[in-house]
N, C-alpha and C positions, 0 to 999 in steps of 0.2 A: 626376163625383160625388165628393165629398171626406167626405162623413160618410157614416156608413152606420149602421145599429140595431145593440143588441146582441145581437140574436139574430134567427137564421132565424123565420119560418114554414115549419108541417109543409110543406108541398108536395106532393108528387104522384112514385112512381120511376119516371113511366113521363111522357115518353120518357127517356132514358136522356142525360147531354150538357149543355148547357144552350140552355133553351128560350125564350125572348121571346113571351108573349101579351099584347103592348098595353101590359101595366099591370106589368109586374115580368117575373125572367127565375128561372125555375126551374132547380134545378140536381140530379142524379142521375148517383152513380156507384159502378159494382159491386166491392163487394168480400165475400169470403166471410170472410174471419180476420182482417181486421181489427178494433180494438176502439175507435178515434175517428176519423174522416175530420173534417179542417177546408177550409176552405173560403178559398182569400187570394184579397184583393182588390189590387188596383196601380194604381197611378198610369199615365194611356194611354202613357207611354212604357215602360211594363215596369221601370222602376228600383227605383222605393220600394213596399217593402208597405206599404199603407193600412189593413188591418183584417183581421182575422182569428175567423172564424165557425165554429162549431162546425155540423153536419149530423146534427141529432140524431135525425132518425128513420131507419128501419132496416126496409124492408120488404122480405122477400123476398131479404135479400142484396143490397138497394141501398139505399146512403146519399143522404138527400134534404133537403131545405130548398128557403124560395122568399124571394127577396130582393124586396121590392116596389119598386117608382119605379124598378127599376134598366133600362138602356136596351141595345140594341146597340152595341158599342166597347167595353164593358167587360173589363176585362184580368185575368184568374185565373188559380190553378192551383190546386191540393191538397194537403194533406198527409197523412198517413197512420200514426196510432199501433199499432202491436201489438207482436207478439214478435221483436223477432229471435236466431232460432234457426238458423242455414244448412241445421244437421245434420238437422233438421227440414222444409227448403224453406223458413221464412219469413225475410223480409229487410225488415220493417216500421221505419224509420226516418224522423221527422218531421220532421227537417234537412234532409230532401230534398225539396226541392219538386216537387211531379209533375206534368205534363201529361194533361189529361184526354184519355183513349183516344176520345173522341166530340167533339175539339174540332172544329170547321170553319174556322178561322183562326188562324193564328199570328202572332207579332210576335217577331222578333227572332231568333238563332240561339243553338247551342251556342256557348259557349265554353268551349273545352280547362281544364280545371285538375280534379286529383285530388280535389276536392272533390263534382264530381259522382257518386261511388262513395261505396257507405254504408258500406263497410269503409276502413282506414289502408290505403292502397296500400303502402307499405314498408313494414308491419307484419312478422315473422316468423311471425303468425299469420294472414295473410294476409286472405281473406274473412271468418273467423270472427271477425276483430278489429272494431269499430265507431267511424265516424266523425262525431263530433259537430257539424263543418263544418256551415254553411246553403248552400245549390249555388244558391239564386234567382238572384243575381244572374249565374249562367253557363247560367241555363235559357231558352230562348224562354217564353214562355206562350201563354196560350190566349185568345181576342177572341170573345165573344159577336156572333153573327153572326146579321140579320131573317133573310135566306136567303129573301126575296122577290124573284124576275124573271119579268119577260113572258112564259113562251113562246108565248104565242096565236098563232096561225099556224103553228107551226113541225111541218114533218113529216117523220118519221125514215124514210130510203130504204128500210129493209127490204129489201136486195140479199136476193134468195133466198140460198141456200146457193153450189149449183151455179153461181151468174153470180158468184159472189165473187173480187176480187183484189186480194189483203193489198200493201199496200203499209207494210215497217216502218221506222220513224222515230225521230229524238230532236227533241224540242219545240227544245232549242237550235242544236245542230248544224246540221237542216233550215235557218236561216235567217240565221243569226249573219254569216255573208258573203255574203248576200244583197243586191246594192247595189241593187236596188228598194226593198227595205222601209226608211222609214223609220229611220234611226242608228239613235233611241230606241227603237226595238219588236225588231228583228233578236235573234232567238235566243229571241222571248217569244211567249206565246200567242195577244195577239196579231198576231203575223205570222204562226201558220197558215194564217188565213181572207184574206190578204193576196192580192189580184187575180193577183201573180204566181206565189204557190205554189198557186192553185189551176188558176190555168192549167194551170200543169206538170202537175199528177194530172189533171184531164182530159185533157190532151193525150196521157199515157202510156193514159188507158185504166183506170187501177186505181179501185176502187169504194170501198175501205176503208182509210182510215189507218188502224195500231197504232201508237200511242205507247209509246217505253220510258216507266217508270215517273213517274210525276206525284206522287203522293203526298207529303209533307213527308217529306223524310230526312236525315239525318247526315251531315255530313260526317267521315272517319272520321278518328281525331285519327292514326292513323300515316302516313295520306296527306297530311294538311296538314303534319305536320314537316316530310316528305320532300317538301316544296315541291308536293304534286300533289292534286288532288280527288277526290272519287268524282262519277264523269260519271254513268255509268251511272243511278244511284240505286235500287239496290238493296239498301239499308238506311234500312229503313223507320221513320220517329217519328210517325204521324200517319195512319191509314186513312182520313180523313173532311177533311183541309185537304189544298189543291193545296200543290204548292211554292212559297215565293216567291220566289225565283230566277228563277222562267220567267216573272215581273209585270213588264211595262213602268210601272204604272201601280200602285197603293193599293185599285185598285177589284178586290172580288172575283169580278164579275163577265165580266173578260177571257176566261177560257176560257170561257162558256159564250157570250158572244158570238161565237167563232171557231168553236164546234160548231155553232153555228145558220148561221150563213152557211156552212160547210162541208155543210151539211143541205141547202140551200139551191142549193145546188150538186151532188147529186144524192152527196154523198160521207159513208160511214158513218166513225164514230170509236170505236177499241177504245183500250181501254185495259192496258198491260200491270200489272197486281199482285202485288204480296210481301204475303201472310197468311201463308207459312210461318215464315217466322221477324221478330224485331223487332231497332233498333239496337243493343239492350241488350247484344247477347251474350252470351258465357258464363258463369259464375256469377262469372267475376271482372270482367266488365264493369259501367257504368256503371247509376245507377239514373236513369232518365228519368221513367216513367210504369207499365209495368204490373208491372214486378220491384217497386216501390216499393208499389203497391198490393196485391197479391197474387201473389205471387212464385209459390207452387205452387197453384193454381191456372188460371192464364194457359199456363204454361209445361209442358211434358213434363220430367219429372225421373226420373232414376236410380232405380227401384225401391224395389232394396234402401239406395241413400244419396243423398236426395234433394238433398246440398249440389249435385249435380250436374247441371247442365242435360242432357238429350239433343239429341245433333248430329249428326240426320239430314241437315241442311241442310248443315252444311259451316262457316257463321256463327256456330257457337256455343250457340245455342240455336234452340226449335222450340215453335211455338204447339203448346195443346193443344186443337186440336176438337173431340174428343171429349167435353170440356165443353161444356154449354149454352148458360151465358153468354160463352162465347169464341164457338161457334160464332153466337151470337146478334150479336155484335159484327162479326163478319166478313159474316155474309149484312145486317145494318144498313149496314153501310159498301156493298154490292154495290149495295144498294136508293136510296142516299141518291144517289150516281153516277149511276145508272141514272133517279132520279126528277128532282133538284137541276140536272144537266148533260145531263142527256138522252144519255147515254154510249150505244153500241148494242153493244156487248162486249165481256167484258175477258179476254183472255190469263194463266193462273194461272201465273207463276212455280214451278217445285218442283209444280206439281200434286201430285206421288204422296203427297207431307206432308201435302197436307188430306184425302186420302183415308186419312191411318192411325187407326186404330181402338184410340188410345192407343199403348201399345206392344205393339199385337195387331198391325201389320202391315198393308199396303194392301187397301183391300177397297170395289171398286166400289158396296157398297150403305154405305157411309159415312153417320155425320149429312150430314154437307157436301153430297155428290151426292146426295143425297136432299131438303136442302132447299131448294137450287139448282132440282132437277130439278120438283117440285112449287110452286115460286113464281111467282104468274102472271103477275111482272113479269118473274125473273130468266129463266123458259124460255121465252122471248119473244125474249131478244136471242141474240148469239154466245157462246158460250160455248167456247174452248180452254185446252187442259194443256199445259204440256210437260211430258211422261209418264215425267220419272225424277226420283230422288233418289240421297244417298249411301248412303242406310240400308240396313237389310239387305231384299230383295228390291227393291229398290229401283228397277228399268227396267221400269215398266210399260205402252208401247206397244203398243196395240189392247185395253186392258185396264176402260179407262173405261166407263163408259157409254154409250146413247145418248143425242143429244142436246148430247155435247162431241164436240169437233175435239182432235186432237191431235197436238202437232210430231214429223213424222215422220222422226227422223235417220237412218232405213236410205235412206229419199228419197236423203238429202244424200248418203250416199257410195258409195251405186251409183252414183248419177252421175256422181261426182269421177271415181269409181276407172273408170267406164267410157270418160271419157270422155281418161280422162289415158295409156289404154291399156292397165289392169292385165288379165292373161288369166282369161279364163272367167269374163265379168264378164255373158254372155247372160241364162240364166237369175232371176237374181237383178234385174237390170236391167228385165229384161220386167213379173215383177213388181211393180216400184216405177212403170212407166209406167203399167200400168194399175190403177195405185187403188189398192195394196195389198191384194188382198182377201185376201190368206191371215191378214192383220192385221186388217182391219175388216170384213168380213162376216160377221159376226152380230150376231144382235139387235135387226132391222132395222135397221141403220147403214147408210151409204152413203157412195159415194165419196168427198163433200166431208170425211169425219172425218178424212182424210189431211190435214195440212196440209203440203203437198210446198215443201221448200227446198234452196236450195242455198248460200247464204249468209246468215246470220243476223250481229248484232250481236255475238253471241258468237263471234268469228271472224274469219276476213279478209276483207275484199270481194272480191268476182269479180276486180277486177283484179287483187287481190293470187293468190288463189288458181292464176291461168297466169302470177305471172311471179315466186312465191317455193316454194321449197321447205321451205324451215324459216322459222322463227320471229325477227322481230330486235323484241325488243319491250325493248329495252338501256334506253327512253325511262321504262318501267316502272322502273326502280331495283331489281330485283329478281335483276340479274345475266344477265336472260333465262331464269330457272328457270321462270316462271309460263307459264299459258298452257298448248294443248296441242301436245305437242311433235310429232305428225302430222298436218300440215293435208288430209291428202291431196289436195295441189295437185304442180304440175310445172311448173318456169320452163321448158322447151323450150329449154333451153342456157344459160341467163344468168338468175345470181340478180340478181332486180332490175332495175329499167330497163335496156334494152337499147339497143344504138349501132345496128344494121342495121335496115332497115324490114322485114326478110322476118319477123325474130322479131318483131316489135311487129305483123303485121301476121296472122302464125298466131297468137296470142295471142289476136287480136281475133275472130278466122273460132271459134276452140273456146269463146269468152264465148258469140260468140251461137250457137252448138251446143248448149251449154248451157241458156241463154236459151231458145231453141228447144223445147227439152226440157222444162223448167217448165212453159211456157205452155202445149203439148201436152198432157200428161201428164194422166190422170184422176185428180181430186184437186183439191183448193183453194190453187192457187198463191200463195206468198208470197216475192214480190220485194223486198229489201234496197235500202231508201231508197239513192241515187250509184248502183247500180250499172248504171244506164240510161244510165250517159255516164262508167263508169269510173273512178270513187271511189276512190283508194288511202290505204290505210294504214301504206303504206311499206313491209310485211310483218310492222306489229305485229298476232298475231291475237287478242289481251286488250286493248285501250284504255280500259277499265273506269275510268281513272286517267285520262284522256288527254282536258282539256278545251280544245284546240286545234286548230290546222291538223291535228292527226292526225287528228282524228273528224269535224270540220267541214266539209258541203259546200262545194265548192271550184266555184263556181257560173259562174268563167270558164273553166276547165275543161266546164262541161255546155254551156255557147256555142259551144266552138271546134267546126271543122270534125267533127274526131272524133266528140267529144263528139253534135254532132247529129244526125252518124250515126246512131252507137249506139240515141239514144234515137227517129228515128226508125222504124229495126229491129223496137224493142218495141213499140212503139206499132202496127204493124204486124201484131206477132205478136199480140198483144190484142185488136186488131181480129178478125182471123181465130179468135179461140177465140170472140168475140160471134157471128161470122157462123155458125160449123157445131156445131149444137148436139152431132153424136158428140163433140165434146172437150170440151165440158163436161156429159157426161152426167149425168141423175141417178141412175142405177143401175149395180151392176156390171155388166159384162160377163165370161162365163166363157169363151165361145168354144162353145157347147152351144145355142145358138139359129142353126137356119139361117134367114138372111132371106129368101135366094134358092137357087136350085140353085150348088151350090158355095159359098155364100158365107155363114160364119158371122158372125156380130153382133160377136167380137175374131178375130183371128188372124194367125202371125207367119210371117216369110219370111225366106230370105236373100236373097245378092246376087242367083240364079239364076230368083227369084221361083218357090219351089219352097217349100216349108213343111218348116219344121224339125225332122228328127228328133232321137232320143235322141242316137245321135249328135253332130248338128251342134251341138243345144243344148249339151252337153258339152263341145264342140271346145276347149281354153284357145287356140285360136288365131283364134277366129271373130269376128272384129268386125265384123263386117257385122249390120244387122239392121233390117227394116220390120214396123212394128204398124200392121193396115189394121183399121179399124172401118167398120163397116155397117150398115146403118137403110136404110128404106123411107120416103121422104118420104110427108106426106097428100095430095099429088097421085098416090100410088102410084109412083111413080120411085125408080128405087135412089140411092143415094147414098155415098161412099167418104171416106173421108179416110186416110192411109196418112204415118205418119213414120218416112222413111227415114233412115237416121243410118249414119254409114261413119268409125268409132272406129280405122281402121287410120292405119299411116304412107303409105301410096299411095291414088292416085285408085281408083273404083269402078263397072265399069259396072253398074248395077241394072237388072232386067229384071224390068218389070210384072207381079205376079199374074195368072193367069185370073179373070175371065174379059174380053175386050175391053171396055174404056167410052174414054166422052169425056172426057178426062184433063188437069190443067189443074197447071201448078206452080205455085205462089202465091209461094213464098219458102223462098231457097236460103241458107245464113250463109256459104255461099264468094264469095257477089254479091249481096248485100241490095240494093243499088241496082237489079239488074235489074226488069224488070219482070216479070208476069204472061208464062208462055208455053205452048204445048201441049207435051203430054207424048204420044207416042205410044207404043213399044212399050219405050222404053229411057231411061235420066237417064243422063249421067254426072258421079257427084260427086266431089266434089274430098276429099283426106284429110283429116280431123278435120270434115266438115262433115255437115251435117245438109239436110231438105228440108222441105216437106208438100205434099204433090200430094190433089188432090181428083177424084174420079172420079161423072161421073152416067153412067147408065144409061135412058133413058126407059121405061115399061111396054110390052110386048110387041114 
């Protein structure tokens, strides 16, 4: 389309975005202080502005017009007249071209130059200065999209809660050297749905992929000088368009083709999101899209001197929820995912951010967790936190509501530290096996709100964690400052690859002790994409930056002998949490239900099979330790499951709880190759390793 009228029709603010019905594409977007919204049209390659429309109606705080004859492909963006004032919060400058907050497609990228910023970068007066610059031609824009696909047939696995296992991912990494998938697809959406990566998660067992972040994001212009990306992509431009980076292909339909044949394949898809903060940053950062539009408004500002963003986040700035229309935007974007890709739930980035109530501070009955929690779309799927921020109170684990899951990092270093040998690690430990419940029991909450890990993308992989002790992330360019400087891991004598088989080989035996441990554990286990065939990152535990062999599965690697091992092992262990429903239970266990005479519902032992006193629990010396669970099968038969685990530097003879049963060892991590054998009054395991032995009982 090369001509275009001179003026809108009124149109409609409701939807919000731009909308295509047949015969024109309506267009609506919010701004409270602004005082003209124009409307640019482009040329399909994003180059030349074609026309420029003013959005003269004004309903409710959204600016609207309806363009007729106009088609899907059409290429916009906004611009935005009012005050700028900083001192004030507004930053309304019309030279900047904005990106509509509800686009669903984009075209094109940032490009770097000071022009995108509505202030003179080397002004002396800094932000308060204004730049007359037009940013268009270094802006992506925005692609009117039908947003028309099939899903007829398709049905979404609905894993319960309790049968859930996260398996977490990057859309590129996962596939990028991949020599099955197709050159031209490897690293893109899709190759998710690709025969051999779905092999793989079936094969392992896991029910749910999380993807790091999809959303259209920034590249961040200090990491592109310094030669390096933002991998990760948590700097967010775009809540409603995929990235295009992760497109083999022009059609917008890739990812939601790879969600259905992964649906298809009995496997759910979470998505992880950034609504806490956007690319914009700080008040001296860049104007993209909603600083341009309504700067105080969108954003949480300094009270008493609003030039200032607040930075809870850590990025610079911090959505404000606590407005309607923000909050309205973000549960839009939850609903569009959720409806458009059939997404089945998303992991919130900063949780504790969308739950502040301005700068009143976290508060589980929030706008957000309230209309999350009442939306009959949004409380239908998975819904998890990660339950901190910087801000002031800022660590909120077990604090959520019902209804979310939340990342539970006390999981993550009980286990490290238990498993690495730190003393008087019992107590503390027992807890995080079963369920956390001194963190989630209330509320009706249940076991699965734990989301139990022990390596996350933020951080080293398993491999790295037994064979580094500190940090080498020199690749970062950061001197090695970044990052956190106690992984609490333990090379076992040698930082880094090791020359003797005994260490690469104890290394291996406390992975899958570990391993072990996840899969056990009451709570919604979530396993780190590689580390089923031992994934390294060299011992960078930040690769945030790192879009290479450092973060990329290394897929001959998961072939070799090792490698199959390993993933064997898990697959194994996965197996065994499907088979005995006590380890994936759905309720806690307190150890206050007796099932049988002597035998309560949780309860702990040492080596002696003798139950733990104050004492013992206290011991800083006692690494020994078995968690037996108990149920009554509906035949009436007893049933046991017991994980033995021996945290010391010497072997261990463990001697069976009362009362006699018919005892079976399923799988040991000092000889994962073994097979199944009976257990009769005694195991002996080997140091640093783990068991699970199952025990029946028949009635009478």
């Amino acid at each position: 389309m090369n001509r275009f009228p001179d003026r809108l029709e009124p149109g409609s603010p409701y939807p919000l975005g731009a909308s295509f019905d047949g015969l024109g594409v309506n267009f609506a977007v919010f701004s409270a202080n602004a005082d003209k919204i124009e409307l640019c049209l482009f040329d399909p390659q994003g180059r030349k502005e074609l026309a420029r429309l003013e959005l003269r109606e004004w309903t409710d705080e959204v600016w609207h017009g309806y363009l007729p004859n106009a088609r899907p492909g059409l290429v916009y963006g906004f611009r935005a007249h009012g005050r700028y004032e900083p001192e004030n919060g507004h930053r309304f400058n019309p030279n900047k071209l904005l990106l509509d907050p509800y686009a669903r497609k984009l075209t094109g990228h940032v490009r770097w130059t000071d022009a995108l910023h509505s202030y003179r970068v080397n002004s002396g007066r800094k932000d308060l200065s204004f730049d007359r610059r037009d940013s268009a031609a270094a802006m992506p824009k925005a692609v009117v999209e039908a947003g028309t696909f099939d899903w007829t047939g398709d049905v979404r696995p609905m894993v319960p809660w309790s049968d859930t296992i996260i398996y977490e991912a990057h859309v590129k990494g996962l596939t990028r050297l991949a020599e099955a998938v197709p050159k031209a697809e490897r690293g893109t959406y899709a190759a998710l749905s690709h025969p051999c990566v779905i092999a793989h998660l079936k094969q392992l067992g896991v029910t749910t992929l999380e993807l790091l972040p999809i959303h259209a994001f920034v590249q961040d212009r200090r990491l592109q000088e310094a030669g390096l990306v933002n991998y990760w992509g948590y700097n967010t431009l775009g809540f409603f368009a995929p990235e295009q980076r992760y497109q083999s292909t022009d059609s917008g339909d890739e990812l939601r083709i790879a969600i259905r044949r992964l649906h298809a394949a009995g496997i759910e898809v979470i998505l992880d999101v950034v609504y806490n903060h956007t690319a914009e940053g700080s008040e001296l950062g860049p104007t993209f899209n909603l600083r341009g539009l309504d700067n105080a408004t969108y954003y949480r500002l300094v009270e008493d001197n609003p030039r200032y963003c607040v930075n809870d986040t850590g990025t610079g700035n911090t959505l404000d929820l606590s407005h309607p229309r923000v909050l309205q935007m973000v549960a839009d974007s939850l609903r569009y995912w959720a409806d458009s890709y059939h997404v089945d739930g998303f992991r919130f980035d900063l949780g504790v951010t969308l739950g502040r109530d301005g700068n009143n501070g976290f508060d589980p009955r929030s706008g957000f967790f309230d209309v999350l929690r009442q939306d009959p779309v949004l409380n239908q799927l998975k819904l998890i936190s990660e339950p901190w921020d910087i801000g002031p109170g800022g660590y909120q684990l077990g604090n959520h509501p019902p209804g979310f899951a939340e990342w539970n990092d006390k999981y993550r270093d009980a286990t490290r530290r238990f498993w690495r040998g730190d003393p008087g690690m019992r107590p503390e430990f027992a807890n995080r096996l079963a369920g956390s419940a001194d963190l989630f029991d209330r509320r009706a909450r249940r076991p699965w709100a734990s989301v139990n890990f022990i390596t996350a993308h933020d951080g080293q992989p398993l491999r790295d964690v037994v064979s580094y002790e500190g940090k080498h992330n020199h690749a970062n360019g950061e001197e090695n400052r970044d990052g956190h400087s106690d992984n609490l891991s333990r090379n076992w004598g040698t930082e880094g690859p090791a020359d003797d088989a005994a260490t690469e080989a104890l290394r291996d035996r406390v992975s899958r002790s570990m391993l072990m441990t996840l899969i056990a554990s009451l709570g919604t286990p979530m396993l780190l994409g590689g580390d089923e065939f031992g994934r390294t990152q060299n011992g960078n535990n930040n690769a945030y930056c790192q879009d290479n062999a450092i973060s990329w599965f290394d897929w001959e690697q998961a072939g070799s002998e090792r490698g199959q091992a390993m993933q064997a092992f898990v697959a194994r262990l996965i197996e065994i949490r499907k088979t005995y429903p006590l380890i994936h239970a759905g309720n806690f266990l307190h150890g206050e239900v007796e099932v049988a005479p002597g035998m309560l519902d949780i309860d702990w032992f040492d080596e002696r099979g003798q139950n733990l006193s104050d004492e013992d629990w206290h011991n800083p010396d006692g690494r020994a330790l078995v968690m037996r669970r108990v149920r009554r099968r509906e035949d009436g038969d007893l049933e046991s499951v017991l994980l033995v685990m021996n945290g010391s530097e010497d072997p261990i003879t463990f001697h069976m709880p009362p009362p006699t049963m018919v005892r079976q060892l399923l799988i040991d991590s000092a000889d994962p190759a073994a097979g199944e054998r009976a257990v009769h009054e005694t195991i002996e395991l080997a140091a640093h390793a783990a068991a699970i032995v199952v025990g029946h009982k028949p009635v009478g």
